[in-house]
C-alpha positions as CSV (number, residue, x, y, z in Angstrom):
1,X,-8.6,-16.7,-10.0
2,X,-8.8,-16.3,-6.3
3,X,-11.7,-14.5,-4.8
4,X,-11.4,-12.3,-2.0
5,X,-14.1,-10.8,-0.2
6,X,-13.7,-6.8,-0.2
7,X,-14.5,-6.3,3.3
8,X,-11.8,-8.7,4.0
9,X,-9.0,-7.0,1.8
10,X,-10.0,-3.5,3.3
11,X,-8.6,-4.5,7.0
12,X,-5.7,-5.8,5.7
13,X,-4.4,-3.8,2.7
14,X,-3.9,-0.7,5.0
15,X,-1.2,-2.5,7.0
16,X,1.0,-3.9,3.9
17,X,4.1,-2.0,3.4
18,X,5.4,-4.2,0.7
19,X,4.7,-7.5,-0.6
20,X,7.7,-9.2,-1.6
21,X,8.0,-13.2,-3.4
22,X,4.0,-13.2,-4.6
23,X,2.7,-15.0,-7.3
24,X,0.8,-13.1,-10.2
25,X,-2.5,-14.0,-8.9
26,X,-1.7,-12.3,-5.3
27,X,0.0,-9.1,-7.0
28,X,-3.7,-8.8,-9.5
29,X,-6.3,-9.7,-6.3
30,X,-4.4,-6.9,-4.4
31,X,-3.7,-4.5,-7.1
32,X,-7.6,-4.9,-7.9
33,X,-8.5,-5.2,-3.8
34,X,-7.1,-1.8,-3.3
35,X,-8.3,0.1,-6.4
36,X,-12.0,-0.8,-5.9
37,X,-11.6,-0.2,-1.9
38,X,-13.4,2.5,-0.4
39,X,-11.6,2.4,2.7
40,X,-10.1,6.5,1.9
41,X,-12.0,9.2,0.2
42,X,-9.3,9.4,-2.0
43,X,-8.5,6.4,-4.3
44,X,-5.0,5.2,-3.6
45,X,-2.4,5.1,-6.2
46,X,-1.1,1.8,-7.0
47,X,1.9,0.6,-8.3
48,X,3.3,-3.3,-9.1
49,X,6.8,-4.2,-10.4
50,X,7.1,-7.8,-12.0
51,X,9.1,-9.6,-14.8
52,X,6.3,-8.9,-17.2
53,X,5.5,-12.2,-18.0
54,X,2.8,-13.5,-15.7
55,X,2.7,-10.5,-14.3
56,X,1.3,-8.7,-17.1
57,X,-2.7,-8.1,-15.6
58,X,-1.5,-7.1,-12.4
59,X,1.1,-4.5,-14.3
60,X,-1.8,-3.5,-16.2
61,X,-4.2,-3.1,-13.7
62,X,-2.1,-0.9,-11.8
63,X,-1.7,3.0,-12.3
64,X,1.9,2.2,-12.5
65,X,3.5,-1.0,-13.7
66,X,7.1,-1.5,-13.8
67,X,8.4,-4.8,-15.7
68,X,12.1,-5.7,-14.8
69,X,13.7,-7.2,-17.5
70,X,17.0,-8.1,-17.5
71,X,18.8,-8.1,-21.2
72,X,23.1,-9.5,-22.0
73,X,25.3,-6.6,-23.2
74,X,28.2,-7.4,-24.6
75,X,30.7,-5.6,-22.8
76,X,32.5,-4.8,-25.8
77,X,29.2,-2.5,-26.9
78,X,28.5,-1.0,-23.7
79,X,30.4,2.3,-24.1
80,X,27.8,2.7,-26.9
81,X,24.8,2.4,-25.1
82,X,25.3,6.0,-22.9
């Protein structure tokens, strides 16, 4: 796992709008970075999206976690599924 000092994630973390193409590690150490921060008064809410699969501490972690999976419908069923 990669270890980041606080202080460190604190300057940056503010600044991030979004943070696109990261691996599982990143997504957890900044998921985790901004939780325990004490940059607000307030503790931010956090939320990850991932495919679920290495994803899943990060997703965890995070007050909200949204896995994207993606499943095959057969066409001919779909009218069903409403």
């Amino acid at each position: 796992m990669v270890q980041v000092r606080q202080q460190k994630l604190d300057e940056v973390w503010p600044k991030l709008r979004v943070m696109a193409r990261s691996s599982p590690q990143d997504k957890y150490v900044l998921v985790k970075g901004i939780i325990d921060s004490k940059v607000n008064a307030n503790r931010e809410v956090v939320a990850v999206t991932g495919d679920g699969t290495n994803d899943g501490p990060a997703l965890k972690k995070a007050d909200v976690g949204l896995a994207m999976v993606s499943i095959n419908v057969n066409p001919y069923y779909a009218p069903d599924l409403g």
